[in-house]
C-alpha positions in Angstrom: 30.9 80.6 57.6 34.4 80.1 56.4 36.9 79.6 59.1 39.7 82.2 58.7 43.0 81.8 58.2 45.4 79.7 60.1 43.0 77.8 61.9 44.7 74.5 63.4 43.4 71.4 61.7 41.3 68.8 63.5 42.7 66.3 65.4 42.3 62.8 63.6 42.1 60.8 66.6 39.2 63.1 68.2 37.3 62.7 64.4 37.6 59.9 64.5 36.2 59.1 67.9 33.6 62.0 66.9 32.4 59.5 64.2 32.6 56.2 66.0 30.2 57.5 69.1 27.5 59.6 66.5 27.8 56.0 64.3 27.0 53.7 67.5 24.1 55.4 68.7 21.5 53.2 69.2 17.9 54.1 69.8 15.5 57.1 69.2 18.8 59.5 69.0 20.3 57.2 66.0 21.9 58.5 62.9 19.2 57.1 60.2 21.5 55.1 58.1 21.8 51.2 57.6 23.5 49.4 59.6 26.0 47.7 56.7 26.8 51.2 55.5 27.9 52.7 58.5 31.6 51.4 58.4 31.9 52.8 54.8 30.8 56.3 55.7 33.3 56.4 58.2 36.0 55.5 55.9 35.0 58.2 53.4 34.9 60.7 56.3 38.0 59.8 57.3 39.4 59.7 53.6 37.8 62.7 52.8 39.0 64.8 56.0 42.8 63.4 56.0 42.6 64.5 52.0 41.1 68.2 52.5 41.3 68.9 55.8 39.5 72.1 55.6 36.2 69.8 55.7 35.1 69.2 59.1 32.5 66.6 59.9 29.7 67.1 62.2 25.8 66.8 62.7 22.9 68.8 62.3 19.4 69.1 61.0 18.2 68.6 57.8 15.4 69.6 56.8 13.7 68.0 54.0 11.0 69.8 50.7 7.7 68.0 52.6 8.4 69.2 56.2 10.3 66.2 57.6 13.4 67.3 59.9 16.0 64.8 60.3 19.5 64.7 62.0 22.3 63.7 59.3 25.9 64.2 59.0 28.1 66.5 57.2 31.1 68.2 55.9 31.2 72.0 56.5 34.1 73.9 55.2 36.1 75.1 52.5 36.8 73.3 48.5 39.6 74.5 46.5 39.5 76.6 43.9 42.1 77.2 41.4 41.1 80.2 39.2 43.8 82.2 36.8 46.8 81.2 38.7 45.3 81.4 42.1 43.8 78.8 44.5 40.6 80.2 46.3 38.7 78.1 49.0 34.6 78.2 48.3 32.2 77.0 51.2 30.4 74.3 50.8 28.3 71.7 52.8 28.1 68.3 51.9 25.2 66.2 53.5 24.8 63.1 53.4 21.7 61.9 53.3 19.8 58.7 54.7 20.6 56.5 51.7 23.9 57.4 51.7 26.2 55.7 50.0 24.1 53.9 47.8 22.5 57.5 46.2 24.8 60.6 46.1 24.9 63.4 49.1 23.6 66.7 48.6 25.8 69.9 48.1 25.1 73.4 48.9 27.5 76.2 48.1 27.2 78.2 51.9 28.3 81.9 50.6 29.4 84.5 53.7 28.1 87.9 54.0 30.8 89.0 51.2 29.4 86.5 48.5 26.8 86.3 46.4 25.7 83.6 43.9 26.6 83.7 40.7 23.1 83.9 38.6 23.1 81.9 35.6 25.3 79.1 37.0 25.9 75.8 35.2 25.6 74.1 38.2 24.4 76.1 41.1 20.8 76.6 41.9 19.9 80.4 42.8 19.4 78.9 46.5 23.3 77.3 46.5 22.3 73.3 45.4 25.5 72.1 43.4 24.4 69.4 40.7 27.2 68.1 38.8 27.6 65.0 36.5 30.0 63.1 39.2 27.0 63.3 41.4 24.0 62.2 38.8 26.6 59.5 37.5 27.0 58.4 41.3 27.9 54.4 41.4 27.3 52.8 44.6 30.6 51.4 46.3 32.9 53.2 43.8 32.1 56.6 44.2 33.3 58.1 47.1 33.7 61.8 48.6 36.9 62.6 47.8 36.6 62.5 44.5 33.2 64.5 44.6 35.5 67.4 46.3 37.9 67.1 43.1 35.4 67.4 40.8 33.9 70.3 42.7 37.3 71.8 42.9 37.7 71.4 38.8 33.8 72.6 37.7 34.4 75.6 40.1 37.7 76.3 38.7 35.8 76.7 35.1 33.0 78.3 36.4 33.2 80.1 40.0 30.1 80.2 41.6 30.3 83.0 44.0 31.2 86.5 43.4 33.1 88.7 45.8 30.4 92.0 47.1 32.6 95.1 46.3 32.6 97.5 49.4 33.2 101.0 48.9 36.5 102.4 50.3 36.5 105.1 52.5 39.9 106.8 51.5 39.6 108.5 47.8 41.2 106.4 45.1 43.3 107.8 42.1 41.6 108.9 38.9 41.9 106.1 36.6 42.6 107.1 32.9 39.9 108.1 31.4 40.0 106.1 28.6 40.9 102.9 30.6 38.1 100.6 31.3 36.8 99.2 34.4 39.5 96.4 35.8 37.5 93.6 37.9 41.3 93.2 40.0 41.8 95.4 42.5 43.2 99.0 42.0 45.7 100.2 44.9 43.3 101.8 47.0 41.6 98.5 47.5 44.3 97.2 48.3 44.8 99.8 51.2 40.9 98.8 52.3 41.1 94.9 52.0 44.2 93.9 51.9 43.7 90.0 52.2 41.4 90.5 48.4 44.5 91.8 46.9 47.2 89.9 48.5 45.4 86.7 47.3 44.6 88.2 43.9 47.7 88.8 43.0 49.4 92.6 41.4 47.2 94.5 39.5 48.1 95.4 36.1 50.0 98.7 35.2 47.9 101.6 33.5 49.4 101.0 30.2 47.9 97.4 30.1 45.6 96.6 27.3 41.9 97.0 29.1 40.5 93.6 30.0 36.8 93.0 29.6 34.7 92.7 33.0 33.9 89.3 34.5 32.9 88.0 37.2 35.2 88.3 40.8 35.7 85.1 42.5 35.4 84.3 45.9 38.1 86.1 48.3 40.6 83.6 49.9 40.8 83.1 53.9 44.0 81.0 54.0 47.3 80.1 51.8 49.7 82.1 49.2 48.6 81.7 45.7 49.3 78.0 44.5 50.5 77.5 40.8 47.9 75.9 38.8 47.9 72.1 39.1 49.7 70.2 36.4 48.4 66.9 34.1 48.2 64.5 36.2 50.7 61.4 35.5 49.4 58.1 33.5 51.2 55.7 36.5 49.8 57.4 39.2 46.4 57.7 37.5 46.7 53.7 36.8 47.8 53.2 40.4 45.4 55.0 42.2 42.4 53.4 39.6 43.9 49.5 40.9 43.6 50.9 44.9 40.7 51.8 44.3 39.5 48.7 42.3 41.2 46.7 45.2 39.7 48.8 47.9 36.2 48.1 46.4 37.1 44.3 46.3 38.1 44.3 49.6 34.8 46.0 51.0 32.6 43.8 49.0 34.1 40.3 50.6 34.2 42.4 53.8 31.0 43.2 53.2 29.7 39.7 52.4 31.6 38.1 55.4 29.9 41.0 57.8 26.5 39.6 55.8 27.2 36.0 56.6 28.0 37.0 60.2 25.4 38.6 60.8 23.0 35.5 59.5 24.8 33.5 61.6 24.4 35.8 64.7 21.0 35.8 63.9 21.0 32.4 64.3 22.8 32.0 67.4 20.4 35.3 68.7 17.8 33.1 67.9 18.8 29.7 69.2 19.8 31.7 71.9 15.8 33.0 72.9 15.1 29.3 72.5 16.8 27.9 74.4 16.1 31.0 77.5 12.3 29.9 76.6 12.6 26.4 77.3 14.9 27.4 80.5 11.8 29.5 81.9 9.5 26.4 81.0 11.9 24.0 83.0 12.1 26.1 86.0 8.8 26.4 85.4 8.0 22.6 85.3 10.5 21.9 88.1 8.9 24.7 90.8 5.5 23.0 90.0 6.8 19.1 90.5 8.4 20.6 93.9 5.1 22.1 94.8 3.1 18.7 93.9 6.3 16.7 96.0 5.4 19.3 98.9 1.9 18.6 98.6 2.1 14.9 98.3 4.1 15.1 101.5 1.7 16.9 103.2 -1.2 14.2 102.1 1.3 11.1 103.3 1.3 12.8 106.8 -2.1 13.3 106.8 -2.5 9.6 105.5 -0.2 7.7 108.2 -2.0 9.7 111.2 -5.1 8.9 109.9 -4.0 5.1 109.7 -2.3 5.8 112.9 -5.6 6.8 114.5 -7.4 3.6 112.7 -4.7 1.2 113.9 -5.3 2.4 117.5 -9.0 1.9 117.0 -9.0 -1.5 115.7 -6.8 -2.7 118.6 -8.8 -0.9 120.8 -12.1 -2.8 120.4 -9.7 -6.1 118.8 -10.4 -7.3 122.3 -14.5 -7.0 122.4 -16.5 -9.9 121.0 -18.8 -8.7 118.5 -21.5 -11.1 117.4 -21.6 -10.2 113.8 -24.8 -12.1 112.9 -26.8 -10.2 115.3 -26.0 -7.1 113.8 -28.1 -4.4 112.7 -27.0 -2.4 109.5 -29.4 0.3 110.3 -28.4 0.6 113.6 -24.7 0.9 113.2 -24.7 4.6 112.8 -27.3 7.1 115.3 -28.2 9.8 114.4 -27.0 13.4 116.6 -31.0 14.6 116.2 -34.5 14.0 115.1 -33.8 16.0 111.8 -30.6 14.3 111.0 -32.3 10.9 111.3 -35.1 12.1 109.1 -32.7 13.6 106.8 -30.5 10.4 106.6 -34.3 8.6 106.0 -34.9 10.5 103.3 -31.7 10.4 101.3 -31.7 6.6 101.7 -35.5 6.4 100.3 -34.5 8.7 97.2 -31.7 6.8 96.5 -33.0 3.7 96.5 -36.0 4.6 94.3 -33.5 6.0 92.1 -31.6 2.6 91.6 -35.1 0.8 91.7 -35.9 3.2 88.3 -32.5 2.9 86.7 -32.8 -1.2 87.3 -36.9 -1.1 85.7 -34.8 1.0 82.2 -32.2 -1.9 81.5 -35.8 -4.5 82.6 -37.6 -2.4 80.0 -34.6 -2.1 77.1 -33.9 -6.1 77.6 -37.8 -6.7 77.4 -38.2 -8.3 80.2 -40.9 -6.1 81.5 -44.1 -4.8 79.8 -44.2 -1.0 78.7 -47.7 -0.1 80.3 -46.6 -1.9 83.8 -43.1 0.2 83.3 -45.1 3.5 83.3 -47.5 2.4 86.0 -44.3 1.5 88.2 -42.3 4.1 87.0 -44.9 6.8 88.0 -45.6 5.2 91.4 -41.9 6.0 92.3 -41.8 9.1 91.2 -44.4 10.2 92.9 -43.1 8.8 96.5 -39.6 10.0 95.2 -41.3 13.3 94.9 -42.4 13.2 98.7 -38.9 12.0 99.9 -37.4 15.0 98.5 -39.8 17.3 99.5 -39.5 16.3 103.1 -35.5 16.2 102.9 -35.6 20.2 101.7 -38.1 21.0 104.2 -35.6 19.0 106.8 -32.5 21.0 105.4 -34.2 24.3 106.4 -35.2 23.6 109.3 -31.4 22.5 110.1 -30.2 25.7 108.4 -32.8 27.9 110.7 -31.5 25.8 113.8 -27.7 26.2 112.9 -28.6 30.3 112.4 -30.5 30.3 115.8 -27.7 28.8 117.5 -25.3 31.1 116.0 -27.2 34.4 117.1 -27.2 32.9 120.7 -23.4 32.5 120.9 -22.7 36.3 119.3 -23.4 38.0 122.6 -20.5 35.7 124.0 -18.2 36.3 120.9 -18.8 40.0 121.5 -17.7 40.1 125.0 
């Protein structure tokens, strides 16, 4: 809708806060432009709105021909229209889309509940898209809003694009002449039914005026007295404002290269950066890991000095006996707790030694110092009495393992108590 009359402009500080917190947003509730274009739309928001400030700037939903919904910006309000003497504001919305500014925004003429659209239009569609040249000739950095708004201002000036709904009034107007044609300006007794139509329209013409042929009515005002039609604009300022605005787009594009190289070199940093926390996680990781091997090193050293502590006592302990050495039994060094342990320790001895006696007849036979048939004969005479030697030892291990389990069974009664 188009905002009526006297309506206080927007503050430029709060716009432009307005723009700097919807341009920020990070994450899923992001505005969907790229990130090295979103100082530029701000500029030509704020350029636009400080130009014609009946444009406001906000966000909403767009929703797209295949479906997709999207949250853009845009500028909602009222272009300029001069028209026969007489400035007339026509609604618009301007939105810019997600490749914005590099491809043109899309215009929509937004008619109230007074307007209609004007059907053939040059360059409206029948459901309000505007499609002018400045925006099929749109040049990405140089082409900005604020001109778009001139050049909607000046192709609506040749053409309106919205007519103004008659409404019929309810006091009775005067008999025209009767051979005076219909005027499209307003006769008195509109005047007395919608005043602002014929305050902005300007006087009607007196009865004796030469009949004018119908056309169209444009859009009805909300704001401002009629505004002579603009003049030529000057050569000077025309050159002056075309070097700003070549400087301007110099400026942005080494702005724009500098933010590039910045940010490559950000990238870098960012990524030396991750590096560098990496190899920080692997040394704390390394140096948590030495400490734990130092702690258990530590704990291995005690246990080594009490255990030499323990064998230094022993060997002064029985320093003192004399021990004939010669008369010495190997076998007899160690006895046995039981019958079963000493058969067991039998057995393991027995298959052990065969074992070596069968490794030592392999290097006999591979050297050739002993014959193949008596290395079979041998060979197989071990195995076999290997064979019984291991046999005995399993049978020996169960019958510990039964003995341990019987023991166990008679002390559970006294764990249970």
């Amino acid at each position: 809708m188009v905002p009526p009359a006297g309506t206080p402009p927007p503050n430029p500080q709060q716009i432009q806060q307005f723009l700097s917190s919807v341009l920020s947003q990070r994450g899923p509730s992001a505005l969907p432009y790229a990130e090295d274009t979103k100082w530029l739309i701000r500029q030509h928001l704020l350029t636009l709105i400080s130009t014609f400030p009946s444009l406001d700037p906000k966000t909403a939903t767009f929703t797209h021909n295949d479906g997709r919904s999207v949250n853009l910006l845009q500028a909602d309000g009222t272009v300029p229209m001069p028209f026969q003497g007489v400035t007339y504001n026509i609604p618009v919305i301007i939105w810019l889309m997600e490749s914005y500014p590099r491809h043109p925004p899309c215009v929509y003429v937004n008619p109230t509940r007074d307007m209609i659209i004007k059907r053939p239009h040059p360059h409206v569609t029948p459901s309000g898209l505007v499609s002018i040249p400045y925006l099929q000739n749109w040049i990405y950095p140089s082409s900005n809003l604020v001109d778009l708004v001139r050049e909607l201002s000046a192709c609506f000036s040749r053409e309106p694009p919205l007519y103004s709904q008659r409404r019929p009034s309810p006091s009775p107007s005067p008999s025209p002449s009767p051979n005076s044609n219909p005027n499209p300006n307003p006769n008195p007794s509109h005047n007395q039914s919608n005043p602002a139509v014929m305050s902005n329209y300007g006087p009607s013409p007196s009865p004796q005026a030469r009949p004018q042929p119908a056309r169209p009515f444009p859009p009805s005002p909300y704001a401002g007295r009629p505004q002579p039609q603009p003049q030529t604009e000057d050569q000077t300022e025309v050159f002056k404002r075309n070097a700003v605005n070549k400087l301007v787009e110099m400026a942005h594009a080494d702005i724009t290269g500098m933010r590039k190289a910045r940010e490559v070199e950000v990238e870098g940093l960012f990524s030396t950066q991750a590096l560098l926390r990496r190899r920080e996680e692997e040394i704390d990781r390394g140096l948590k890991e030495l400490q734990d091997e130092r702690e258990g090193l530590e704990q291995q050293l005690q246990i080594v000095l009490m255990n030499s502590d323990i064998l230094e006592a022993w060997v002064r302990e029985n320093q003192s006996k004399n021990i004939d050495l010669k008369d010495l039994n190997v076998d007899n060094a160690f006895e046995c707790v039981d019958v079963l342990s000493k058969q067991m320790l039998d057995c393991t001895s027995a298959d052990l030694a065969i074992e070596d006696v069968v490794y030592a007849l392999d290097k006999a036979l591979q050297e050739g110092a002993v014959p193949f048939d008596t290395y079979l004969r041998n060979v197989r005479l071990l195995s076999r009495e290997q064979f019984f030697h291991r046999a005995t030892a399993a049978k020996v291990r169960a019958a510990q393992m039964q003995a341990q389990v019987t023991s166990m069974a008679s002390r559970s009664p006294h764990y249970a108590t």
